[in-house]
VEXSE-557078 format. One record per residue (C-alpha): residue number from 0; x, y, z. Coordinates in Angstrom, 2 decimals, always signed. Layout:
{n = NUM	x = X	y = Y	z = Z};
...
END
This chain:
{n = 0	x = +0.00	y = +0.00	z = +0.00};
{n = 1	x = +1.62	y = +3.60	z = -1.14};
{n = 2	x = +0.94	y = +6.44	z = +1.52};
{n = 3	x = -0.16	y = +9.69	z = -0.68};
{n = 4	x = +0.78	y = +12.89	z = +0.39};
{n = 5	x = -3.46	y = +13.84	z = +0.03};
{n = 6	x = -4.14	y = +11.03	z = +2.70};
{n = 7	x = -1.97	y = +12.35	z = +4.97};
{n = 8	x = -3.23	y = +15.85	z = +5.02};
{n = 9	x = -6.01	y = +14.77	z = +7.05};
{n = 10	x = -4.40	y = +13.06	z = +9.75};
{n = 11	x = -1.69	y = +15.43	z = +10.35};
{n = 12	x = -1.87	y = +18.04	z = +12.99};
{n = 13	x = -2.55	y = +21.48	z = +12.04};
{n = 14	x = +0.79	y = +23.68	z = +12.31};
{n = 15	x = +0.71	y = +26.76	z = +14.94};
{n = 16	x = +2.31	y = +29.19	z = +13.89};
{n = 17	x = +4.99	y = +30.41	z = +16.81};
{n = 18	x = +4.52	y = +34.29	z = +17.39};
{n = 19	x = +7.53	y = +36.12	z = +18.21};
{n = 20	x = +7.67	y = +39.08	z = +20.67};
{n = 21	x = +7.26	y = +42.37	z = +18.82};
{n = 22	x = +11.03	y = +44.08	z = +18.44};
{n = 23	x = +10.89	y = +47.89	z = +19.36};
{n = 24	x = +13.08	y = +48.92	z = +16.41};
{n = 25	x = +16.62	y = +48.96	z = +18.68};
{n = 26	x = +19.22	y = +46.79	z = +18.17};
{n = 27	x = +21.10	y = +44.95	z = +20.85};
{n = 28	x = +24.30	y = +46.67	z = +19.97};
{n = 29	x = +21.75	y = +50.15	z = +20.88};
{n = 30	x = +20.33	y = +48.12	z = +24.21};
{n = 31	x = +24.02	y = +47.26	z = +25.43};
{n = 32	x = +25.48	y = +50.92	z = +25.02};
{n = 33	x = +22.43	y = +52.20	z = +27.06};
{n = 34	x = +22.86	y = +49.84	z = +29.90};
{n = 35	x = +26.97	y = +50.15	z = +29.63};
{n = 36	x = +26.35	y = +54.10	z = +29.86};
{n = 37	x = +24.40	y = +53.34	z = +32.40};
{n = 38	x = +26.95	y = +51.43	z = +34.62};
{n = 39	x = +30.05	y = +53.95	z = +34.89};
{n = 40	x = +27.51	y = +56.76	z = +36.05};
{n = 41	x = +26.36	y = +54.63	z = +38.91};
{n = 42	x = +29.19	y = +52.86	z = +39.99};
{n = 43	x = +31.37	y = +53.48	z = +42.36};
{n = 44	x = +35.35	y = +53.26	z = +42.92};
{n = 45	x = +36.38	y = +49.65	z = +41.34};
{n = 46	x = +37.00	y = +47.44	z = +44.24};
{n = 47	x = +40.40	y = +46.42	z = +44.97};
{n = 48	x = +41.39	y = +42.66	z = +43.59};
{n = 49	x = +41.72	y = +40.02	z = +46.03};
{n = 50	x = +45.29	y = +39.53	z = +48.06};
{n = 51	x = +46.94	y = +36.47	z = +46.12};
{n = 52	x = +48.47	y = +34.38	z = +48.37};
{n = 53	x = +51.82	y = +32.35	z = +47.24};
{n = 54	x = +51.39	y = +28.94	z = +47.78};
{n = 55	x = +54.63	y = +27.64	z = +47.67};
{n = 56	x = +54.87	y = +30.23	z = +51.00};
{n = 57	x = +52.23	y = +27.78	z = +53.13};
{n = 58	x = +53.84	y = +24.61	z = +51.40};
{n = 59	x = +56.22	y = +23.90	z = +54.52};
{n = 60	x = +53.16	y = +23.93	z = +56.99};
{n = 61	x = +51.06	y = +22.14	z = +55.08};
{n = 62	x = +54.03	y = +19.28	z = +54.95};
{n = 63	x = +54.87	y = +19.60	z = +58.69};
{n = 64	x = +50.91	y = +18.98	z = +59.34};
{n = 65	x = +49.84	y = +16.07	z = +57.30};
{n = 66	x = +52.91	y = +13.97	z = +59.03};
{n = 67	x = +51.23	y = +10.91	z = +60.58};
{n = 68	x = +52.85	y = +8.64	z = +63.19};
{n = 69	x = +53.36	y = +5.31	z = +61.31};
{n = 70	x = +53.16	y = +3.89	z = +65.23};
{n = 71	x = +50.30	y = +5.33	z = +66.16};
{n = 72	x = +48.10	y = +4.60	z = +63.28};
{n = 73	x = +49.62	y = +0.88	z = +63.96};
{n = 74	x = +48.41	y = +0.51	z = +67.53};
{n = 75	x = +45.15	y = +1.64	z = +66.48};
{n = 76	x = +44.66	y = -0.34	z = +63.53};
{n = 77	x = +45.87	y = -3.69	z = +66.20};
{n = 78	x = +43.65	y = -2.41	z = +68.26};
{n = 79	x = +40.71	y = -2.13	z = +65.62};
{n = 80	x = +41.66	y = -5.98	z = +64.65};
{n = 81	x = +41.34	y = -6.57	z = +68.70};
{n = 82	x = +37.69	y = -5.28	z = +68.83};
{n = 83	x = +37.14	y = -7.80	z = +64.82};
{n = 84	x = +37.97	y = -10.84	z = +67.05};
{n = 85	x = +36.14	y = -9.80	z = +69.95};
{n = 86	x = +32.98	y = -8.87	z = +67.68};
{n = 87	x = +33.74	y = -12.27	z = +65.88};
{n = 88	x = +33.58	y = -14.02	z = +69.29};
{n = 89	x = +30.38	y = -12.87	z = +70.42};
{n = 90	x = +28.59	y = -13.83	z = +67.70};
{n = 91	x = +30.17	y = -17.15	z = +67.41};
{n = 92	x = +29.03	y = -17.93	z = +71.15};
{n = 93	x = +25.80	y = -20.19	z = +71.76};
{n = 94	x = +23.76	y = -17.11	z = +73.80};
{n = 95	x = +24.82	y = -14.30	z = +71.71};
{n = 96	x = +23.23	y = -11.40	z = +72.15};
{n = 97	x = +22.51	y = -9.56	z = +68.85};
{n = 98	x = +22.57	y = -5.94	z = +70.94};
{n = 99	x = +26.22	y = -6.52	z = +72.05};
{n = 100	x = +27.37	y = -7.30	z = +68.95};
{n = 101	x = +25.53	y = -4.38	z = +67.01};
{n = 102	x = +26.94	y = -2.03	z = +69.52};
{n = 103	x = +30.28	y = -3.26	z = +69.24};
{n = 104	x = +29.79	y = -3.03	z = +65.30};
{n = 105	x = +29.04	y = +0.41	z = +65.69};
{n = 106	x = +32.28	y = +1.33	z = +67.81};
{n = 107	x = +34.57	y = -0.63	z = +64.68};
{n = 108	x = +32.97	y = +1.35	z = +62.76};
{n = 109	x = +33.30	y = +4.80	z = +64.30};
{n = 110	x = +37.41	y = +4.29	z = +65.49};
{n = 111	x = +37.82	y = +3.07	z = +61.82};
{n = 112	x = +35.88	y = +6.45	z = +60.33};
{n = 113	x = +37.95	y = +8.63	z = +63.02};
{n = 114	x = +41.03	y = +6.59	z = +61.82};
{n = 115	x = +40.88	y = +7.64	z = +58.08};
{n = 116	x = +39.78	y = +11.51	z = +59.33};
{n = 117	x = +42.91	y = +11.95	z = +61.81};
{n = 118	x = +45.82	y = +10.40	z = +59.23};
{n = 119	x = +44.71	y = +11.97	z = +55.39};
{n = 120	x = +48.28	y = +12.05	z = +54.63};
{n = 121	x = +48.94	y = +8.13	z = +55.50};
{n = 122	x = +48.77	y = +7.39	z = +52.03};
{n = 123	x = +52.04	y = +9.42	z = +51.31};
{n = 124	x = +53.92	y = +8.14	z = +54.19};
{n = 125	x = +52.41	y = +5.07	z = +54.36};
{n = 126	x = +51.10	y = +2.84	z = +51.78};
{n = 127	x = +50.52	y = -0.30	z = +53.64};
{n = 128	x = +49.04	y = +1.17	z = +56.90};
{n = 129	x = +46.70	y = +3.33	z = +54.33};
{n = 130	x = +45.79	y = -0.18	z = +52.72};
{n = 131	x = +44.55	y = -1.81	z = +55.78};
{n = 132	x = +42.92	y = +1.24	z = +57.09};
{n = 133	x = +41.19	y = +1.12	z = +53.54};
{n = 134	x = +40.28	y = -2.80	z = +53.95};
{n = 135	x = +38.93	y = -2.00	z = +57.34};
{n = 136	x = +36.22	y = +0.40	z = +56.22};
{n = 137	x = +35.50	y = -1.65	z = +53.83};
{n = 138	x = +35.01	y = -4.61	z = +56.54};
{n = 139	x = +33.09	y = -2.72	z = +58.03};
{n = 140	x = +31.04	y = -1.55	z = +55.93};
{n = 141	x = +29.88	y = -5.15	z = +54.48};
{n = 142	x = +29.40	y = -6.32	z = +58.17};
{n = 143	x = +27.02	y = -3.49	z = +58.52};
{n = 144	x = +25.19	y = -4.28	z = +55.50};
{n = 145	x = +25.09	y = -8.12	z = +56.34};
{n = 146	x = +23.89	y = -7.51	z = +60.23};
{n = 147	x = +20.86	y = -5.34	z = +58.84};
{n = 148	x = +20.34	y = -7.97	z = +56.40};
{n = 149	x = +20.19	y = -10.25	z = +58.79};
{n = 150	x = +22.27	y = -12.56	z = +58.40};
{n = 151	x = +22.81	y = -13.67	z = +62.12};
{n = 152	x = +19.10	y = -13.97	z = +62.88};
END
C-alpha cells in the first residue's frame, strides 16, 4: 500500500504558527550601550582585587601537618583488629546477644571512620598502613550491610 501525500493531510496536525515578541526597532548593539552608559555613572570606585596568596609560601606547613605517626596509626589499627575478634567471638558464642554485637559493630565502625579523618596524609607516608585502614572500612562496611540484612538472625 503507497501512503499519498493527500491522505496524509487529514491526519496530520494542524501547524501553529509560533509568534515572536514584537522588536521595538533597537538593536542589541543600541540596548548594550544604554545599559553600559548606564553602569560607569552609577558605579562606584572599582573594588580592589583580592590579596593572592603564594602557595609555595604555606607549602612547609602544610608538609609539617599532614605527618602521621606510622606507630600510632599501627596501635590503632591492632587495636581495631582486637575489637574484629572480639565482635567475631560474640557472635560465634551459643547465647549471643545480637545488641552486644551491634553495639560493638558500631564502635569498629566509628574508630575506623575517626582513623581515616585523623591520618589523610597516610597514604604518602604510608602505603601499607593506608591499605589496611582502607580494607577496614571496607570490613566494616559489608558487616554493617550483612547484620541489617540479617544474616545472624
Amino acid at each position: 500500500m503507497k501512503i499519498r501525500p493527500d491522505q496524509i493531510e487529514g491526519v496530520q496536525p494542524e501547524q501553529t504558527q509560533r509568534k515572536t515578541p514584537a522588536v521595538s526597532g533597537q538593536a542589541f548593539g543600541d540596548l548594550l550601550t544604554q545599559e553600559v552608559a548606564k553602569g560607569t555613572t552609577a558605579a562606584a570606585a572599582p573594588a580592589p582585587p583580592p590579596l593572592m596568596v603564594n602557595p609555595l609560601l604555606a607549602s612547609g606547613a602544610l608538609g609539617a601537618s599532614q605527618q602521621v605517626d606510622g606507630a600510632a596509626v599501627a596501635d590503632r589499627v591492632e587495636s581495631i583488629l582486637d575489637r574484629w575478634e572480639s565482635y567475631a567471638a560474640t557472635l560465634q558464642s551459643p547465647g549471643a546477644s545480637l545488641k552486644e554485637a551491634n553495639g560493638a559493630l558500631d564502635e569498629i565502625a566509628a574508630e575506623v571512620k575517626a582513623l581515616k579523618a585523623e591520618s589523610p596524609g597516610l597514604g604518602s607516608s604510608h602505603p601499607g598502613l593506608q591499605t589496611i585502614v582502607d580494607e577496614l572500612d571496607a570490613l566494616a562496611a559489608a558487616e554493617r550491610f550483612k547484620f541489617n540484612r540479617g544474616d545472624y538472625i
